[in-house]
ZAMARGU-4260 file (C-alpha; in steps of 0.2 Angstrom, whole numbers, plus 5000, padded with zeros to 4 digits):
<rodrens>
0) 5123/5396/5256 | 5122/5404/5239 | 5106/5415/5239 | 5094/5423/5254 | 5078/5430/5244
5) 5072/5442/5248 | 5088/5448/5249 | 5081/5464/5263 | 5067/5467/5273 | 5059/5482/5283
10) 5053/5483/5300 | 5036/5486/5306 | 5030/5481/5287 | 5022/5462/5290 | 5021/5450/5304
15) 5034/5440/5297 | 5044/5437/5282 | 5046/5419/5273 | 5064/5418/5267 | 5068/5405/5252
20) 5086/5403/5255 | 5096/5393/5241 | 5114/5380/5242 | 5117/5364/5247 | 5116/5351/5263
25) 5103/5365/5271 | 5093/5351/5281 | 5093/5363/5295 | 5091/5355/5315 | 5093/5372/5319
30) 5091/5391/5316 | 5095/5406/5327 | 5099/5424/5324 | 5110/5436/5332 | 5094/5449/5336
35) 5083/5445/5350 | 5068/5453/5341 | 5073/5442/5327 | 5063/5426/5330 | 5063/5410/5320
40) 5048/5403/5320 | 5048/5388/5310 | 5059/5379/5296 | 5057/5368/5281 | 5069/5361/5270
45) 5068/5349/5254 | 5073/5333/5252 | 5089/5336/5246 | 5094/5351/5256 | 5096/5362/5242
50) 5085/5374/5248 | 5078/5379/5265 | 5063/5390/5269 | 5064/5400/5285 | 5050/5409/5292
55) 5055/5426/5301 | 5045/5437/5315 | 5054/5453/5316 | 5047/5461/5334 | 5044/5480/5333
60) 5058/5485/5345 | 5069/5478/5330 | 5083/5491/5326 | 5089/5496/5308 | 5105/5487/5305
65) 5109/5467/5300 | 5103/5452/5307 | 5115/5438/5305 | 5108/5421/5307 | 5115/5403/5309
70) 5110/5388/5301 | 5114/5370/5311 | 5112/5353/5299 | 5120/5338/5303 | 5133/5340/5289
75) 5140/5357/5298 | 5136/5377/5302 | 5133/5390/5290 | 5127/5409/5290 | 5116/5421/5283
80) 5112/5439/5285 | 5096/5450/5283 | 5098/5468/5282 | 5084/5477/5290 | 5078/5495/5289
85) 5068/5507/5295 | 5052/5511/5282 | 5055/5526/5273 | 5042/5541/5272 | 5027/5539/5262
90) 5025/5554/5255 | 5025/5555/5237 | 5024/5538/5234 | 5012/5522/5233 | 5002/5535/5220
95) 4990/5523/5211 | 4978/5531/5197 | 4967/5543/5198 | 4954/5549/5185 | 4966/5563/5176
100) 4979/5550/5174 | 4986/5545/5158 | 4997/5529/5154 | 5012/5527/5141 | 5018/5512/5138
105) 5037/5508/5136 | 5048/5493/5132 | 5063/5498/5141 | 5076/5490/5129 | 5069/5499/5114
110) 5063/5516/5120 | 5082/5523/5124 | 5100/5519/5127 | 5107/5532/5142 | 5120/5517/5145
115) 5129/5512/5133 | 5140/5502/5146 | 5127/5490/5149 | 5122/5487/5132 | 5130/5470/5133
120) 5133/5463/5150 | 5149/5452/5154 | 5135/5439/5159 | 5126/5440/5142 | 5139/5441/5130
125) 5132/5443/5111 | 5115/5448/5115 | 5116/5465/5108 | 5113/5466/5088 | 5100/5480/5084
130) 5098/5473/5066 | 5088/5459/5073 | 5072/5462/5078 | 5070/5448/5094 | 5089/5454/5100
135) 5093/5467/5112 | 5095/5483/5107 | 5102/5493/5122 | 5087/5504/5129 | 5089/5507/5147
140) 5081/5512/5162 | 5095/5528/5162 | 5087/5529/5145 | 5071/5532/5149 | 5075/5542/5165
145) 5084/5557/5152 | 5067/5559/5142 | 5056/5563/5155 | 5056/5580/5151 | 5051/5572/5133
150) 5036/5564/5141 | 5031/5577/5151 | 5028/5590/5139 | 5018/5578/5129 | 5007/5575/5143
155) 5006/5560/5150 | 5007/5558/5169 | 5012/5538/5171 | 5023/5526/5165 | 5019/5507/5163
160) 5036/5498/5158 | 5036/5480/5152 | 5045/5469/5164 | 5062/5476/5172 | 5070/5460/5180
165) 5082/5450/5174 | 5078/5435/5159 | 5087/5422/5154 | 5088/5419/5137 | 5098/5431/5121
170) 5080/5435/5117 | 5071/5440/5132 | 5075/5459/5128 | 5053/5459/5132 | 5055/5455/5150
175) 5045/5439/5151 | 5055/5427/5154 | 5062/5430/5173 | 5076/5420/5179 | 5078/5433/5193
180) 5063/5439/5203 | 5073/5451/5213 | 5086/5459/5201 | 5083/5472/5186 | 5090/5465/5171
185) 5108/5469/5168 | 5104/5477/5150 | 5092/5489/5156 | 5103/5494/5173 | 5102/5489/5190
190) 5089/5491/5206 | 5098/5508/5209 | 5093/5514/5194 | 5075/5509/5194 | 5072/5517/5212
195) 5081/5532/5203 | 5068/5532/5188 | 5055/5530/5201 | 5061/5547/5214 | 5064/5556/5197
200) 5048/5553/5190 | 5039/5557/5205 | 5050/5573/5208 | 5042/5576/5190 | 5025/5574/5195
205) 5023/5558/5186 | 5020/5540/5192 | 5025/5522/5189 | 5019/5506/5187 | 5030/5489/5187
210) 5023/5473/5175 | 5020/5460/5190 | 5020/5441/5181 | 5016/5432/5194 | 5010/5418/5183
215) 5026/5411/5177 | 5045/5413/5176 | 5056/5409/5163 | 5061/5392/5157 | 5081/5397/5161
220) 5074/5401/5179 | 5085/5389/5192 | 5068/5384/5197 | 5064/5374/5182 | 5079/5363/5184
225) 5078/5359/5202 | 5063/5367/5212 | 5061/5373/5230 | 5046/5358/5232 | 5039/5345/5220
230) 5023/5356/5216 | 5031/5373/5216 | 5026/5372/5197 | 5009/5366/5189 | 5019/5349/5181
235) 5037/5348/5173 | 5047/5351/5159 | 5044/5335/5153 | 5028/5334/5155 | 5012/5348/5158
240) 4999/5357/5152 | 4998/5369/5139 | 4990/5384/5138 | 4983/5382/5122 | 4976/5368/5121
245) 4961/5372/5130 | 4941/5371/5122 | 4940/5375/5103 | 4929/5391/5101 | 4914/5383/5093
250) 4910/5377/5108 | 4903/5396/5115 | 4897/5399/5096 | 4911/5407/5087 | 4911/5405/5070
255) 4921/5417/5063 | 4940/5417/5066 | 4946/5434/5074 | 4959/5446/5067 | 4968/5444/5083
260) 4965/5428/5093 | 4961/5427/5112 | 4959/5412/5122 | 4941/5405/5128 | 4941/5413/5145
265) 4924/5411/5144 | 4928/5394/5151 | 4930/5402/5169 | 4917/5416/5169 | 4905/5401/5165
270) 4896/5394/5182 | 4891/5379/5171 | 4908/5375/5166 | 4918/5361/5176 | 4937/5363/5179
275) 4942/5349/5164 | 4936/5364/5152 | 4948/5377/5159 | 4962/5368/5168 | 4973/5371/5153
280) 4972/5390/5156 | 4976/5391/5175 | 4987/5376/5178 | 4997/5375/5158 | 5012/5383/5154
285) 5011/5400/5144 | 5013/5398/5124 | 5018/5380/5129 | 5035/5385/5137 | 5035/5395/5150
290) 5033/5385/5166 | 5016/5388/5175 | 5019/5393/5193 | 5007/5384/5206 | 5000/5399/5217
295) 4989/5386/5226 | 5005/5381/5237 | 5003/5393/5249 | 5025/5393/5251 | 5022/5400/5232
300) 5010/5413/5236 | 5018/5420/5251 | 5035/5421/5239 | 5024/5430/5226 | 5018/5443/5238
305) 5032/5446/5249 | 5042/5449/5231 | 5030/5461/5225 | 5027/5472/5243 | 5048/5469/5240
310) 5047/5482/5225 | 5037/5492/5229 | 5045/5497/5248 | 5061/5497/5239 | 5058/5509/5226
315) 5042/5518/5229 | 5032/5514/5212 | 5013/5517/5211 | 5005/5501/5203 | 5007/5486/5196
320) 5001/5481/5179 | 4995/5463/5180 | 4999/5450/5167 | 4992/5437/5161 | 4977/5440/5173
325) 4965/5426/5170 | 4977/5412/5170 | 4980/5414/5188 | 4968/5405/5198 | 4955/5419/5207
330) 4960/5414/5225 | 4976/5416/5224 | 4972/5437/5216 | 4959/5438/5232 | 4973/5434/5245
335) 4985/5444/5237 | 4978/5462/5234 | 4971/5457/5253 | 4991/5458/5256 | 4995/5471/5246
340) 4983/5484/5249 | 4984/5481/5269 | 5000/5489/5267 | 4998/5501/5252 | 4979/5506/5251
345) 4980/5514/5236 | 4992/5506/5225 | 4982/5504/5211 | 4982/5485/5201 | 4977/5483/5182
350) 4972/5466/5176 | 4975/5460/5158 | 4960/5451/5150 | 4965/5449/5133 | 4945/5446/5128
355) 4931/5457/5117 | 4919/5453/5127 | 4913/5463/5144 | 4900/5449/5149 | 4919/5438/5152
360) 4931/5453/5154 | 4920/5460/5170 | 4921/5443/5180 | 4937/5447/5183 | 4935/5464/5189
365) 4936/5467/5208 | 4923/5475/5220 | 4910/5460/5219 | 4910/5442/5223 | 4908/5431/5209
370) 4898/5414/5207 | 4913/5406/5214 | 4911/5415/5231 | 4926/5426/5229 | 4934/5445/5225
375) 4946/5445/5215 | 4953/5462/5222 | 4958/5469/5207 | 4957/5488/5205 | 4951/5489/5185
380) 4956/5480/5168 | 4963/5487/5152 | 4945/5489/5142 | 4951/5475/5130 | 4931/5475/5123
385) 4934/5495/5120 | 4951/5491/5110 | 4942/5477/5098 | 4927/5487/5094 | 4940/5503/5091
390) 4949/5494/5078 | 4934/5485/5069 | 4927/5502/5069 | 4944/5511/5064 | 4950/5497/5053
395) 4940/5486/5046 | 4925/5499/5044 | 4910/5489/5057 | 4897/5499/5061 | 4900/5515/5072
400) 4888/5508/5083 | 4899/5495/5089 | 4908/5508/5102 | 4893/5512/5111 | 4887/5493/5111
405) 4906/5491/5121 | 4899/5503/5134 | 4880/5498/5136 | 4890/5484/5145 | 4898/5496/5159
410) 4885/5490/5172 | 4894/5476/5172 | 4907/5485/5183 | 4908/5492/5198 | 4919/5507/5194
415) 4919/5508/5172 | 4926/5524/5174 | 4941/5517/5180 | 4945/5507/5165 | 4959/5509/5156
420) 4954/5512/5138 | 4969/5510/5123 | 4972/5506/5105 | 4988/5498/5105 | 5000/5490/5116
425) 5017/5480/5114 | 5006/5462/5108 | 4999/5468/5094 | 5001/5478/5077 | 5004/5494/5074
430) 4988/5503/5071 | 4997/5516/5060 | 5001/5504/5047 | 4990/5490/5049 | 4977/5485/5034
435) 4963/5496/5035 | 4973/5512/5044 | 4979/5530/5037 | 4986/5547/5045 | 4967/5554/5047
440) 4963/5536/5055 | 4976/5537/5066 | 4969/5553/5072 | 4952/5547/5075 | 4961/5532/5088
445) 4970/5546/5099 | 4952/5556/5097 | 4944/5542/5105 | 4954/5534/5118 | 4956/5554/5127
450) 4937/5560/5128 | 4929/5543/5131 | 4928/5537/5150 | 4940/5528/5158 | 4959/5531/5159
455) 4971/5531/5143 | 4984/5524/5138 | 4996/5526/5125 | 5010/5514/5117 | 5028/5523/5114
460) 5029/5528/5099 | 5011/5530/5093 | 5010/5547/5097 | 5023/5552/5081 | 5014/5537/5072
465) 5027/5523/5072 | 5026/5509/5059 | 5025/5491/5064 | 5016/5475/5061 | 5016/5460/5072
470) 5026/5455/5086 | 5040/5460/5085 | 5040/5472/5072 | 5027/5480/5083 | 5042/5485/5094
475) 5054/5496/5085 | 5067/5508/5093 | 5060/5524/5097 | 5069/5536/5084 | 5081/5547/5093
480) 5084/5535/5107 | 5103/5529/5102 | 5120/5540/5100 | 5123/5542/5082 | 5103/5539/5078
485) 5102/5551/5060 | 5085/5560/5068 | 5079/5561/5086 | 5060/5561/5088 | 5061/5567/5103
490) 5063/5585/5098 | 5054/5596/5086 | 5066/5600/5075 | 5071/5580/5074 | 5052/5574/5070
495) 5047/5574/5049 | 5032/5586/5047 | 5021/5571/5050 | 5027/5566/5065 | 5026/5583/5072
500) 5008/5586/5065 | 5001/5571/5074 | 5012/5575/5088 | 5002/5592/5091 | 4987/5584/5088
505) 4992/5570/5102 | 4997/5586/5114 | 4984/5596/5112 | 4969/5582/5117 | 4977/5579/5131
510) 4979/5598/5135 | 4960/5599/5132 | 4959/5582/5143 | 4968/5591/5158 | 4961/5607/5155
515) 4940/5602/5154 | 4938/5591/5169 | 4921/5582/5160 | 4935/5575/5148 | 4944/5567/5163
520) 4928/5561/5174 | 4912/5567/5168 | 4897/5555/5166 | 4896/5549/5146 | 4879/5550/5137
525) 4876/5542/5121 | 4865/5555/5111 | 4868/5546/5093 | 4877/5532/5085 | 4875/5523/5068
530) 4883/5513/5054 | 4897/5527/5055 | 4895/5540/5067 | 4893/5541/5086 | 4891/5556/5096
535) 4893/5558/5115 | 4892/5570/5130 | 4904/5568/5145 | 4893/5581/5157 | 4902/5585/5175
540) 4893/5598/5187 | 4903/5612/5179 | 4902/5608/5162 | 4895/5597/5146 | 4907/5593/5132
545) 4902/5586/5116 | 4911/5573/5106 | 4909/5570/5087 | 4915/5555/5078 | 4911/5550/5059
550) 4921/5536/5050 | 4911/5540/5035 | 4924/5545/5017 | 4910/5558/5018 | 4904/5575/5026
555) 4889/5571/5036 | 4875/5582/5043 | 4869/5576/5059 | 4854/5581/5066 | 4850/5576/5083
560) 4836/5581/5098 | 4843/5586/5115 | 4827/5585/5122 | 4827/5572/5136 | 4846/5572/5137
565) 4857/5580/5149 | 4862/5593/5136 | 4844/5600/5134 | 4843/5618/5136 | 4860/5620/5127
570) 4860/5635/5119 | 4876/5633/5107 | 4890/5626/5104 | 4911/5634/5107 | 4922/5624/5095
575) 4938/5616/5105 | 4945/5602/5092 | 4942/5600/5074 | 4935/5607/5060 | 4915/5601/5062
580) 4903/5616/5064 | 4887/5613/5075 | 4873/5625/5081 | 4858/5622/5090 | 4840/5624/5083
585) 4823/5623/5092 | 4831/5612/5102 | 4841/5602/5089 | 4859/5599/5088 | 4863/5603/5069
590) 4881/5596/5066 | 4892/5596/5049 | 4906/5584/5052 | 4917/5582/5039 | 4925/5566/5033
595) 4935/5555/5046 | 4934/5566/5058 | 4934/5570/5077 | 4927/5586/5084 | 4925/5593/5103
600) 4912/5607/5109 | 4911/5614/5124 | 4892/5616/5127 | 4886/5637/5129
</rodrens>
């Protein structure tokens, strides 16, 4: 017996647990365990005995402690033990999001390193070298634990780290290549660390969230070489799918080739479409390489589930961001949130659908059954159709008007005010350098993503505008982060007059986010848009505030009729953000907004 996963379990949690136990000559005849509450109910083992699944019902009379259990083949005897424990309180934990929340994105390994110790493991010798951009650099969970404080005082409320578990490969510092579903990787720390991230976040009124990728593992995982059961993956190494070589995007109409490409899930929101045109999505393996896990074997999807309910009992955390969302097949999403949120009711999941459009981002939202009969489950999406207009807008100069065309689309879902609304993440360029971008610019991105509905998230580093271009550029060491650093960002005093300007301005939306309660949940009205401006109300019961974007090089006079719109009867305006100046006449909003700007009223 080499490995039992999982590796512990709890009582009174599920009805049973399915443990994947791994070695050699496990061709079981027989399996007993020393607990009479501890019942094996069935056994399966692979041809070759190398691994050997053993299903458990663990009675509710079962005390804390271990439960040894012996294996009988004909080869021999062997033994395994299960620690068991009693479930911990609740309280404080299993969070989710709520509407006042706001997300920040970290990459562990290049946030902060609070361990030097672990910078190269005696496992992964050579992997550390911070002169190359796809090494590891030696950023930590200890790292990011120590700069809480940082986090706090700017004002966001939950973290969203890239995968923690431990990868295979000298370049894997990402996360995304697992070879280990149940450790933390041994640069970043170990499980003892995560859960005490997760208690010291939560003691700090912040939350959590863990990056499930229940999709694939990495191409080092022992898996790959030899799997538990011939279809534990969708094909081989030798020979399978791949991911992107699905249908071309003519055949939906597009003709133009996007600044940043997206694969045709259209392909699966489509009710005309058979499965030849999107078995490359859910059955290929990612970017061609990383093997495509096959969540249809039920063995599979019970591993997957018991892995993640694993995490989250051990350590407390309050969500799971969801990778690669679309390339798992729906049924497999439906069973597990059904899992997952019997136990944790409100553990909140966030899908990634990398897509621009909401007619094929909203199929895979939760709270409705599809064309397909089924719900997926999921909580809410990143807004990915809100990220690409932002940027056309912000970037490349497309109408203004493109914004509220993204959220003319919110009937689509059944809670739009949930959605997670951004401007950057770890996949694609920095917006504070890319083509198109400047200081003010990046301003007007931060404006946006904190007044408009949903729930926002930030990417490390963006709020002291970090430069960056593609992957992995995009993923620089935070400045500050490392001992012997020449500046640390992370204070005022160690920030250029830049970084500390657009800082402030970071700080002080989200103050006005936490402090005006229509900025955090109120209704959104359009009451203008055009080639370059857009203007909005977000109106709660106990107040009405205004939002004033213009992307024009020049000052702009607005005028615009609140008659008919939920800010009639207004009777002026009190100036919280910018420098726009705005009064009401005869029922008229007359507003000056000056070039490139963003400006917040709160309505008299």
């Amino acid at each position: 017996m080499t490995r039992v996963e999982p590796p512990s379990w709890w009582i009174n949690l599920t009805p049973e647990v399915m443990l994947l136990l791994s070695g050699h000559h496990l061709e079981a005849t027989h399996v007993v365990c020393n607990l009479p509450s501890v019942v094996v109910e069935r056994t399966q083992a692979t041809a070759r005995g190398d691994y050997l699944f053993v299903w458990l019902k663990i009675g509710p009379d079962t005390k804390s402690g271990t439960a040894v259990c012996r294996v009988t083949t004909p080869t021999g005897a062997t033994s395994f033990e299960l620690p068991l424990a009693a479930r911990a309180m609740k309280l404080g934990k299993f969070q989710g999001l709520r509407k006042e929340d706001v997300i920040y994105l970290i990459m562990p390994d290049r946030f902060a390193n609070g361990d030097p110790t672990n910078d190269e493991p005696a496992e992964a010798p050579g992997t550390l070298d911070r002169s190359n951009p796809r090494a590891y650099h030696g950023g930590d969970l200890r790292g990011i634990r120590e700069h809480l404080p940082y986090l706090k005082d700017l004002g966001v409320t939950t973290l969203w780290l890239t995968p923690v578990l431990k990868n295979g490969a000298a370049q894997d510092y990402h996360g995304y290549g697992a070879v280990d579903l149940y450790a933390v990787d041994p640069h970043l720390g170990t499980i003892g660390d995560y859960q005490e991230l997760v208690a010291e976040a939560h003691r700090q009124g912040m939350k959590i969230f863990f990056d499930f990728v229940p999709n694939h593992v990495g191409p080092g995982h022992p898996w790959v070489a030899e799997p538990p059961s011939p279809d534990w993956f969708h094909g081989t190494r030798q020979q399978h799918l791949d991911t992107a070589a699905g249908i071309h995007g003519t055949f939906y109409g597009r003709t133009e080739k996007p600044t940043i490409a997206n694969d045709p899930f259209e392909a699966l929101a489509d009710p005309h479409a058979p499965q030849r045109l999107s078995r490359n999505l859910t059955d290929g393996w990612f970017f061609n390489v990383l093997p495509d896990l096959n969540t249809e074997n039920p063995a599979v999807a019970e591993y997957l589930l018991q892995d993640s309910i694993w995490w989250v009992e051990s350590s407390g955390l309050d969500g799971f961001r969801l990778d690669t969302f679309p390339y798992v097949p729906r049924s497999f999403w439906s069973a597990w949130h059904a899992g997952l949120h019997r136990i944790y009711p409100y553990l909140t999941t966030v899908g990634e659908v990398f897509h621009p459009d909401p007619t094929v981002t909203s199929f895979f939202a939760g709270g409705q059954r599809r064309f397909d009969g089924i719900d997926s489950g999921l909580n809410t999406l990143f807004d990915f159709p809100l990220f690409f207009a932002l940027r056309k807008v912000l970037l490349e100069n497309a109408p203004a008007g493109r914004i509220a065309d993204v959220l003319r689309h919110d009937s689509l879902y059944v809670h739009p005010d949930a959605l997670v609304t951004f401007f950057a993440n770890h996949d694609v360029a920095r917006l504070a350098t890319a083509d198109g971008s400047s200081p003010a610019k990046t301003k007007l991105a931060f404006g946006l993503t904190l007044t408009l509905r949903g729930i926002p998230e930030l990417y490390y580093g963006d709020e002291i505008g970090m430069p960056g271009g593609g992957d992995p550029d995009n993923r620089r060491d935070f400045p500050g982060g490392w001992p012997g650093d020449p500046k640390s960002a992370f204070t005022a005093k160690g920030r250029t007059a830049e970084q500390e300007e657009l800082f402030l301005y970071v700080q002080k939306l989200l103050r006005l986010r936490r402090e005006h309660v229509a900025l955090e949940e109120g209704k959104l009205w359009h009451l203008f848009s055009d080639e370059t401006s857009y203007v909005f109300l977000r109106e709660t019961e106990e107040e009405r505030v205004l939002v004033a974007f213009n992307n024009s090089t020049e000052q702009r006079s607005l005028k615009i009729s609140l008659n008919d719109t939920p800010a009639a009867g207004a009777a002026g305006f009190t100036l919280l953000l910018g420098q726009a100046k705005a009064e009401v006449v005869k029922g008229e909003a007359q507003i000056a907004v000056p070039p490139h700007s963003i400006s917040i009223f709160l309505l008299d």
